[in-house]
Every structure is written in C-alpha cells, then in structure tokens.
C-alpha positions in Angstrom: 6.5 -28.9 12.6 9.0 -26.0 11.3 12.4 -26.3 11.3 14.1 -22.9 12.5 18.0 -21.7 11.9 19.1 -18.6 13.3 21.9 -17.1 10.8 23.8 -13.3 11.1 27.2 -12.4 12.6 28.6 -13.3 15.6 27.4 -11.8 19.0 23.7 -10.3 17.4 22.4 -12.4 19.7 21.5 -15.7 18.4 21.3 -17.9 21.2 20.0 -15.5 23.8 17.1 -14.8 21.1 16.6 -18.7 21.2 17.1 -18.7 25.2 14.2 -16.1 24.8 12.0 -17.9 22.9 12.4 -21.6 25.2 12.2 -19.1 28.4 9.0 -17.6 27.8 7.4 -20.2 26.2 7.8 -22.1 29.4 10.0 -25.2 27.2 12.7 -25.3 30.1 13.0 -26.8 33.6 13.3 -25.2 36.5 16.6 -27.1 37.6 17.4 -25.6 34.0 17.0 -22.3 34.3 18.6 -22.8 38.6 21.7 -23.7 36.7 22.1 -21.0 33.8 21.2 -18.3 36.5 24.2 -19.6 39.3 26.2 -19.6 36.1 25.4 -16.4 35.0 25.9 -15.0 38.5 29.6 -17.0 38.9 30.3 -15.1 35.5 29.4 -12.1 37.3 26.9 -10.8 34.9 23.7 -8.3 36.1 21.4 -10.7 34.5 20.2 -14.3 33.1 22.3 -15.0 30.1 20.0 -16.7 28.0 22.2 -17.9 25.7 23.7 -20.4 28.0 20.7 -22.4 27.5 22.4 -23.5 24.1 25.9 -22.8 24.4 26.6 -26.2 25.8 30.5 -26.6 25.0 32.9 -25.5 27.5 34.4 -23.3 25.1 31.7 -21.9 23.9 30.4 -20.7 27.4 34.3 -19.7 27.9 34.7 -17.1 24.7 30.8 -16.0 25.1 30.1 -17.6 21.1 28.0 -20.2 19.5 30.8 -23.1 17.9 28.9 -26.4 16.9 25.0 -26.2 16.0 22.8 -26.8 18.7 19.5 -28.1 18.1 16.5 -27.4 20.5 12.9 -28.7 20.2 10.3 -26.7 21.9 6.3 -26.4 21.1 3.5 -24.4 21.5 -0.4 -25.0 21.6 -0.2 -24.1 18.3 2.8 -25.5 16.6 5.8 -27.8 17.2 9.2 -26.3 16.1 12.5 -27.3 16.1 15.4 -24.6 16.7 19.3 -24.6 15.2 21.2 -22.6 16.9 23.9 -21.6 14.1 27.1 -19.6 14.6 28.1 -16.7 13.3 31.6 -16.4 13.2 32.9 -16.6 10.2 35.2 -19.7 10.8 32.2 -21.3 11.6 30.6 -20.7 8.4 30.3 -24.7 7.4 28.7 -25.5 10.8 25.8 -22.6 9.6 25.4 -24.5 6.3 24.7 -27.6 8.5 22.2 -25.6 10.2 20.4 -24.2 7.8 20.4 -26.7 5.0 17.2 -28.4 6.2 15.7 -25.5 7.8 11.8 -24.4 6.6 12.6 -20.8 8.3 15.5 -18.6 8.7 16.1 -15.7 11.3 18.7 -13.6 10.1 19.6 -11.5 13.1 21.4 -8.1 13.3 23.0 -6.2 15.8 20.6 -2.5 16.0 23.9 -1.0 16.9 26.1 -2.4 13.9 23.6 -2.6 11.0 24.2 -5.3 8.1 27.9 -6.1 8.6 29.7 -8.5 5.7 28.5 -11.9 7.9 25.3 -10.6 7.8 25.2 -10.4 4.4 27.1 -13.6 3.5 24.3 -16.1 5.4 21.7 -14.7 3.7 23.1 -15.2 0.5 23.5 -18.7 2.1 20.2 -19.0 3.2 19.0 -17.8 -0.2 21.3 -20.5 -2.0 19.8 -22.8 0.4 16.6 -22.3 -1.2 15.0 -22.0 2.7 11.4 -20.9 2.1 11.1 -18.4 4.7 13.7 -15.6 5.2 13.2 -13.7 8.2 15.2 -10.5 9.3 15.1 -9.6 13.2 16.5 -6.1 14.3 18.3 -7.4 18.0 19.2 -5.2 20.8 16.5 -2.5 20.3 17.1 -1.6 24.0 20.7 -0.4 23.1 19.7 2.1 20.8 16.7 3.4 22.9 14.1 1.8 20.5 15.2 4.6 18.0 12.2 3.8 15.2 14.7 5.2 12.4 17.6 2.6 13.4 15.2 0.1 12.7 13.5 1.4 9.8 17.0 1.8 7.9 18.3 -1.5 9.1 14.6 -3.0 7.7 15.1 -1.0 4.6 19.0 -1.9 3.8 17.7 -5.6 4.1 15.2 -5.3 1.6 17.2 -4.0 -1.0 19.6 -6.8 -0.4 17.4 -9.4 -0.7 15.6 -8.0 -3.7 18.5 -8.5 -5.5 18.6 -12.1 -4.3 15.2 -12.8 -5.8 13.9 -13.8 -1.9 10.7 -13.7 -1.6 8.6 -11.4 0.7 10.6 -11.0 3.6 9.0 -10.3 7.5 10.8 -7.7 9.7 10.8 -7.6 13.4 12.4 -5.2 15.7 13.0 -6.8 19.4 15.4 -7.0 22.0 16.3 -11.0 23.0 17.6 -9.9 26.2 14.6 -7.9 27.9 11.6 -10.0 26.0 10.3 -7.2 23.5 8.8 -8.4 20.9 9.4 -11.7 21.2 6.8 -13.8 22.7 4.5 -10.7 23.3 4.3 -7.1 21.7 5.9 -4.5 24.1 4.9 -1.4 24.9 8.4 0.1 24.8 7.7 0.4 20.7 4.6 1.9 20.7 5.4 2.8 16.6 5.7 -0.9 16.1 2.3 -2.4 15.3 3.2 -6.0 14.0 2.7 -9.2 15.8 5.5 -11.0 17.7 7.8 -12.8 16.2 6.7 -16.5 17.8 3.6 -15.1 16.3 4.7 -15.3 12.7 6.9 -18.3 13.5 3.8 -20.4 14.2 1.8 -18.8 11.3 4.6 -19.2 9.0 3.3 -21.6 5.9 5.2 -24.8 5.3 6.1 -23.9 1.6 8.7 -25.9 -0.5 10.2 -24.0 -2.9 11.6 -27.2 -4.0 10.2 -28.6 -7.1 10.4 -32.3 -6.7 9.5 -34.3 -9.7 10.4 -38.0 -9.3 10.9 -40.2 -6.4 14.1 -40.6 -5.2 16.0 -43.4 -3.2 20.3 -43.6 -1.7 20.4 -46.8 -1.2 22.6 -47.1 2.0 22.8 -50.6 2.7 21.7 -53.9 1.4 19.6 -56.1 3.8 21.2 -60.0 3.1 20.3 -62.0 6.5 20.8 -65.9 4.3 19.6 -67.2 7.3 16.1 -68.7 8.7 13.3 -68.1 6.9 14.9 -64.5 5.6 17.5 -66.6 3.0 16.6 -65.4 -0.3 15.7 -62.0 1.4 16.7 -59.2 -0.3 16.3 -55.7 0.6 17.1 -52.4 0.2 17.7 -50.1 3.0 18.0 -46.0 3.0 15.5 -42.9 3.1 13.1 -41.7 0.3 15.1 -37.8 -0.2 11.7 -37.1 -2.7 8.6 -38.1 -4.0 6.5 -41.3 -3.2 7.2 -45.0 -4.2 4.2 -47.6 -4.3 4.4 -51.7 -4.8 4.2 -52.3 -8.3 6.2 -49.3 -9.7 8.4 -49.0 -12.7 11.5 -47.7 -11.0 15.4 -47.2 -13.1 18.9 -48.2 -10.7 21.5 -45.7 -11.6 24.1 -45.5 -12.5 23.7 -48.8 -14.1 20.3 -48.3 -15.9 18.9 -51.5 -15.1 14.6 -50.8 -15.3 12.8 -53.3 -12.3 9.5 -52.9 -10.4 9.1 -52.8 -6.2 7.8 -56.0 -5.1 7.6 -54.5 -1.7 8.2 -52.2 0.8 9.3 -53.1 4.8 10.1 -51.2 8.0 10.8 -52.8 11.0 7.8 -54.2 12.0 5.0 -54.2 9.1 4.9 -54.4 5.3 3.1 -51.0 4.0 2.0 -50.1 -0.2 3.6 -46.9 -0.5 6.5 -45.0 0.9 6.4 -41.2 1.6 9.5 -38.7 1.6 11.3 -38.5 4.8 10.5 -42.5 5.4 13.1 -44.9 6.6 12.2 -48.0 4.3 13.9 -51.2 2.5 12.7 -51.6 -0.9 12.4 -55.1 -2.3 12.7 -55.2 -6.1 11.0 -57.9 -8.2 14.3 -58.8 -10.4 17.3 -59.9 -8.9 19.4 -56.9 -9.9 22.9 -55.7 -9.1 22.2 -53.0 -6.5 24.9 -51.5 -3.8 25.4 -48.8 -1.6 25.6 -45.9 -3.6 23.0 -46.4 -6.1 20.3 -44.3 -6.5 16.6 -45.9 -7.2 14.4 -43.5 -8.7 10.9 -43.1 -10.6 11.6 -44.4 -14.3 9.5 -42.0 -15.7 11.5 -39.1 -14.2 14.7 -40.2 -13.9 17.8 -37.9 -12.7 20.8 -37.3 -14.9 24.0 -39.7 -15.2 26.9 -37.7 -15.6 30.5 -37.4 -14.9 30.7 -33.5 -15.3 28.6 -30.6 -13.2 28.5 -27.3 -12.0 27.6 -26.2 -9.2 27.7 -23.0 -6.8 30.4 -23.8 -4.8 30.3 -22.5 -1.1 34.4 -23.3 0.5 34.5 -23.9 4.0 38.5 -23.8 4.9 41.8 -21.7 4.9 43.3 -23.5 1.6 42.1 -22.0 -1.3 40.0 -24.0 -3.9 42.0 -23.8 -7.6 41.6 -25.5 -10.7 43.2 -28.8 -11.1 42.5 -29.4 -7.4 42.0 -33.2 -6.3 39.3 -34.0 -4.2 36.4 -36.3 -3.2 32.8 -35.5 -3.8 30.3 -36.9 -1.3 27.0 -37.2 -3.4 23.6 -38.5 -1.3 25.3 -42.3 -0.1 28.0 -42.2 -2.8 31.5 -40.6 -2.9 33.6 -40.4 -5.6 37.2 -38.6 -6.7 37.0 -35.5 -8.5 39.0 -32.7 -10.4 38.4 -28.9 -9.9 37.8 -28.5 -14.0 37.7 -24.8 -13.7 36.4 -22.2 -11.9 33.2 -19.7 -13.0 32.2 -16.6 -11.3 33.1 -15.7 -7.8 30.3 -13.9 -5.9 31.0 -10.9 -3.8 28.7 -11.2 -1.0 28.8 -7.4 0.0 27.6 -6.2 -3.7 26.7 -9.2 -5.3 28.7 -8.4 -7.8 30.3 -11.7 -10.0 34.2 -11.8 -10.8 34.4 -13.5 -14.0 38.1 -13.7 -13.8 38.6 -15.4 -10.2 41.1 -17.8 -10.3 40.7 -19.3 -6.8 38.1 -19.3 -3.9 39.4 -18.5 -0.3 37.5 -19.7 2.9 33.9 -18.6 3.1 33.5 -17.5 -0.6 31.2 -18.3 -2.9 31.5 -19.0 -6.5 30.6 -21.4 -9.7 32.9 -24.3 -10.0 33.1 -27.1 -12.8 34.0 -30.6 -11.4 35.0 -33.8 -13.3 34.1 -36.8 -11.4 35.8 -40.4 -11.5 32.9 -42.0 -11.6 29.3 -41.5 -13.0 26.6 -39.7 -10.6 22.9 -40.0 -10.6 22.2 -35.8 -10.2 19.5 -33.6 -9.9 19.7 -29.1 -10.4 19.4 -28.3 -6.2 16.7 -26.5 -7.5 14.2 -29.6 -8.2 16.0 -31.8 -5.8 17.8 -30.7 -2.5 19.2 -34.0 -1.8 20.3 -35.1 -5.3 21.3 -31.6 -6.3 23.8 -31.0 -3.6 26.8 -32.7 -2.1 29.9 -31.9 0.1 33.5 -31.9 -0.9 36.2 -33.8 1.7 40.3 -33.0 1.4 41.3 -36.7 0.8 44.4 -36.2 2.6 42.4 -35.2 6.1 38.8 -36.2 5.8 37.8 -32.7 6.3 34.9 -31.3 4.8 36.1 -28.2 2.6 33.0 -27.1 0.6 30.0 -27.5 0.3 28.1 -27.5 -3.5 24.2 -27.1 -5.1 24.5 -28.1 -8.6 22.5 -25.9 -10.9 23.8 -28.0 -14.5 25.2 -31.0 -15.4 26.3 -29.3 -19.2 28.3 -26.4 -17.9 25.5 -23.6 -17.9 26.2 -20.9 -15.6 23.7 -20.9 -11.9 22.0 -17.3 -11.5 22.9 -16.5 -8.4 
C-alpha cells in the first residue's frame, strides 16, 4: 500500500492528473465515467474533465478548484495505493497539511506554462517539513508548451536547486500532460527526448521508506473500557491506537504524565486476545496494576520514554487570516490530549520563496512558516517530529471558535532552534 498526496498551486492540474491515473488504470465505473462526461458536455467543454472524478462538492465543480481533500483508493496488479487529492489554493493550505501529513509519496505538480510559482514552492517546503519519504516533481500540461524539452528541463532543474536546499532527498522528475495521457500510465511518443518510465511506473516501484526514526512504543489512550457488568466487572481496559513501535504481554511500560511504571497484562480487540500489538493497531491494553489512567495519557515503552514538559518549540505552519503574536492564547491539541497554551515568543520566520529565516519576525500571517515557543498549562508527553510523527506534532484551535489555526512539528522541548 502507498499513500499518495498531490501538492502544487492551484489549477496545475491536480485532480485531472488523479482522474488520469483512476481512468487508465481502469479503477472507475462505467456509470462513472457516463456521468463526468454528460457533465463535462453540460459545462460545454471539448473534452472529459477528469478532474470531476474528485471534485465532488458543488462548489468545487462550480469554481473549476479542489476545496476539501478527496481521498481515492485505486490498485494495480502490482500495488494498492491510496490517492489525496489536495488543493492548491492558498486558502486551502491547512486542508493540504491534512493531506499530506500521512502520505508515503508526494507529487508536487507544476503548471509547464507558469514554472515554480510561490504555492509551488510553499508545499514543498511543507511536504519536506512533513518529513514524507518520497518527493516527486511532475511537469503538467506538456501539451501546452508543444513538449518544448527545455521548458521542462529548466522547470526540472529550478526544482532541484530548491529542494537541495531543503536537504530532500533524491528527487524523481516527470514531464506529462494529465489531460491527453502522456506519460502517465504509458510512455508517449510525443517526447521522444524523454526516456524515463511512466509515472504509475515509479509510483508502484516507489520503496516504502520511513524517514521517521521511531524508538519506543507509543500509546494515546482515547478511552477507558469500564463495562461493571456481567462477567466484564472488574474489566479494565484501555482503548486507542499504537502511533509507534510494538507492545507485547509482559512489558515494562511508563503512564505519563504521571510516571506511574506497570506491565501489560494483556492485549484485546474485538473479538480475540493477541501477544503483541503492531503500529497502526486498534487495541485495548490491560495493565497488571490498577493505575490511574484517562483519556489523554500516553502509555509508552519505559525504557524509551518521551519527554514531560510544559515548554516546546516547534516549526509552526499558521493556517488563518489572524496573525499568530506572542502572548497569544490558545489550545494545543497533542495526540488525545488538549491543553491551553501561551505563544512564549516567536523564532525565525521562513520565507518560502528563498528560504531565507527572518530572525526579527514579530508575527506569522496565514500560510507562513516559522519557529514558535509555546508554554503549556499542563504537562505533555512529547517526542522531536523527527523520531515520532504522532508525538512530535499537534494542531493549534482558536478557543473562542474551535477552528484549527496552525498546525506544529516540535523539533525541542529546551528551546533549541529546528533547522529548517
């Protein structure tokens, strides 16, 4: 299985791309496709607009742009993959986070016309802050500039620099066109220069690398399992989803924030009892003392247990039209836990365009990205985002609307500076 998230400004075409890809890889219905062809004809359009197959909101399909992420699950003979379909305007930054913060691949897409534009730019930054293993750059609408060679080439090139300076690892390159097929499921002979593979190619040869690494299990607890009733009375369980590492019956295991040191007794799904249970798993742990455990609490692997802390920085991506300042109240939304906190001070603010850092930023307006220090109300059980996605990243919420505002990867819990 690989996880896919298209990222890159807004009409580069995105969702026809992923249209593309369902289309020719025969992962649509024929009462499907009727549809998105009668709609394409009523929009009065010369051909098949792919990107209906994912545009799903009525106004989405209304303004031609992706809004919300769309998820689409499609296989091959040779791979199973699951496709977010991310936005790319810029006031749907946050929804792109959502997107690509699980994602094992990401296509950044650019228009062959426009080049790199500032969008481009900012979600891969993103996606490199996101630590997703696989950064992918795809040169769109090749048709439009007569699959000029040396559009692509300086497109490819402008890339590379770019995300050499973001320390991304090797980087694959594909010039196609979405719209007529090239390059996409099949080589095509209208770039006879180009002698790569396809780009479904590389995404079912891509490797499942984790750039994450995880050391230490670790366990949200998001609900405690009391029935009192029957022959369940004195059961008590633990209920969430194991973010990292492996637990087993019979390990040594710390509750934070309070401390407390235990043992799992056992381990229970639905239906069965098991030994072990493996990241991604939706388990209750039983624990062999009868310790004070509640929603919140993180269990972890005593032997390699996350911080405690009530101060941490983090790189700090802000998702709405009020600026983020110091002194700023908010509430900080930390794996199962959420908690108050106080904007402490700001760092550096990155500008996404050079990737230069302004030492001397005093606010950051909506889609920036900068280092922020936050003071929390209560203690948090934390990991660096770089050893723990789960534990090393969290959202913040306005407490006056319930909106999510930013998003944040901690990179220190002692005030160090995150190299961007």
């Amino acid at each position: 299985m690989l996880r896919v998230a298209t990222a890159g400004s807004v009409d580069d075409g995105k969702s026809t791309l992923i249209g593309r890809l369902l289309l020719d890889s025969k992962a649509i219905f024929e009462d499907q496709l009727e549809a998105v062809e009668a709609t394409s004809k009523a929009k009065g359009h010369d051909h098949t607009d792919l990107a209906l197959l994912t545009d799903g909101l009525r106004s989405e399909r209304e303004q031609g742009i992706t809004i919300d992420v769309a998820y689409r699950y499609f296989a091959t003979p040779r791979r199973k993959f699951i496709l977010a379909d991310t936005p790319g305007h810029a006031q749907y930054t946050r929804n792109m986070v959502t997107g690509a913060s699980t994602a094992d691949l990401g296509l950044v897409l650019v228009d062959a016309r426009h080049g790199l534009t500032e969008q481009s730019r900012r979600h891969t930054v993103l996606l490199s802050l996101l630590q997703v293993p696989h950064i992918t750059l795809v040169v769109n609408k090749m048709d439009l500039v007569d699959y000029d060679e040396a559009v692509y080439t300086q497109i490819r090139d402008d890339f590379l620099t770019f995300a050499e300076q973001l320390e991304v690892p090797a980087v694959a390159t594909f010039p196609i066109s979405a719209l007529a097929g090239d390059n996409v499921v099949a080589t095509s002979d209208a770039m006879p220069w180009y002698t790569g593979t396809s780009l479904l190619e590389h995404l079912e040869t891509a490797e499942n690398a984790d750039l994450f690494e995880s050391k230490g299990a670790r366990f949200p607890v998001q609900y405690v399992i009391r029935p009192q009733q029957g022959e369940h009375r004195d059961y008590r369980g633990y209920a969430g989803r194991v973010e990292a590492g492996t637990f087993t019956v019979g390990q040594e295991v710390v509750v934070l924030p309070s401390g407390v040191r235990t043992s799992i007794a056992g381990i229970d799904t639905l239906d069965a009892t098991h030994d072990q249970a493996l990241t991604g798993q939706s388990v209750t742990l039983r624990l062999a003392d009868e310790v004070d455990v509640s929603r919140g609490d993180l269990i972890a692997d005593a032997e390699h247990a996350p911080e405690v802390t009530r101060e941490v920085t983090a790189t700090i991506c802000w998702m709405t039209t009020g600026a983020l300042h110091s002194r700023q109240k908010l509430l900080l939304k930390h794996t199962t836990r959420t908690v108050k906190a106080v904007v402490d001070g700001l760092g550096a603010r990155l500008d996404v365009n050079t990737l230069e850092r302004d030492g001397e930023a005093s606010e950051l307006g909506l889609n920036e990205v900068g280092t922020v220090s936050l003071r929390l109300s209560q203690p948090l059980a934390v990991d660096a985002y770089a050893t723990h996605r789960a534990t090393g990243s969290f959202i913040l919420i306005d407490p006056a609307t319930g909106n999510t505002v930013g998003a944040g990867m901690i990179s220190s819990t002692h005030g160090v500076e995150y190299t961007i």
